[in-house]
C-alpha positions as CSV (number, residue, x, y, z in Angstrom):
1,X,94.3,42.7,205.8
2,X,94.9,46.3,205.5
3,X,97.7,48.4,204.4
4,X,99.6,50.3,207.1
5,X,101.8,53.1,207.2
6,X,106.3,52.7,207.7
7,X,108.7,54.8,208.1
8,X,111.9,53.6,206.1
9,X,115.7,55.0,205.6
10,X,117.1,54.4,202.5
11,X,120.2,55.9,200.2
12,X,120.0,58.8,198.8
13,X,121.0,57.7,196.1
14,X,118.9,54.7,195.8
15,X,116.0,56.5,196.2
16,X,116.4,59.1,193.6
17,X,117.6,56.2,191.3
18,X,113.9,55.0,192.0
19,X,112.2,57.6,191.7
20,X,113.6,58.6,188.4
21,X,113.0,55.1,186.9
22,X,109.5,55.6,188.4
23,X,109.6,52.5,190.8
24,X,107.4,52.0,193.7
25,X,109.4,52.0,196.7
26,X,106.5,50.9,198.8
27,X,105.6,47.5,196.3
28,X,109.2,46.6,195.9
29,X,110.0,47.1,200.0
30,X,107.1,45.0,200.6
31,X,108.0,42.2,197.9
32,X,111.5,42.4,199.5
33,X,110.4,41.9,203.4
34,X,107.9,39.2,202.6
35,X,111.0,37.5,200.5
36,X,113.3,38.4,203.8
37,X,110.4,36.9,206.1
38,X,110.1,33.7,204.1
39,X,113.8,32.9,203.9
40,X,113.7,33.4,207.6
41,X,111.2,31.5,208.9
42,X,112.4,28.8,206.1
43,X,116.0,28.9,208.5
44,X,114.1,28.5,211.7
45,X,112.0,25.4,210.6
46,X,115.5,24.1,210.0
47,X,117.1,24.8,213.1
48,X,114.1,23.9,215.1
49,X,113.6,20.6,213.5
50,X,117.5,19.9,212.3
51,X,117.7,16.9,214.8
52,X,114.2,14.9,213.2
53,X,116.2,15.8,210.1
54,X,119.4,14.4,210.4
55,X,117.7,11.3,212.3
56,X,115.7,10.9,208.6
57,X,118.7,11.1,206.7
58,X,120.8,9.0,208.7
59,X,117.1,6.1,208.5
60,X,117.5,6.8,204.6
61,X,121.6,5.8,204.9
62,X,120.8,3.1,206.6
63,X,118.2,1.4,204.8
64,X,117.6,3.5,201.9
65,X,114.2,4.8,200.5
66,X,111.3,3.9,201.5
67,X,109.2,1.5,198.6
68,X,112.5,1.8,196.4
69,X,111.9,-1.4,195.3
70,X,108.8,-0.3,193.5
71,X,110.5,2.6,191.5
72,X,110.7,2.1,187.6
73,X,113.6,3.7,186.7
């Protein structure tokens, strides 16, 4: 996929800071909004499935883990 063109706000200050350290504000704001997007969709997986979760964990409580009884250590 390509690369598009954004239009971001940032500090003043934060952007002089980076561009006298010689960052690039483009590579780091895109490494920092696929982080963001990650975490976030990581959050809604959770919601969305918290109920087939909670059932697991409560089946694992219950009856503890599957083929424990072949574990070595």
């Amino acid at each position: 996929m390509g690369r598009v063109k954004v239009n971001l706000t940032l500090d003043a200050d934060v952007a002089q800071t980076a561009r006298s350290l010689g960052l690039n504000m483009s590579r780091l704001a895109e490494a920092a909004i696929v982080e963001a997007a990650k975490v976030e969709r990581n959050r809604l997986w959770r919601t969305e499935n918290q109920a087939a979760i909670n059932a697991y964990a409560d089946e694992i409580a219950k009856e503890g883990l599957p083929l424990a009884r072949f574990r070595s250590f």
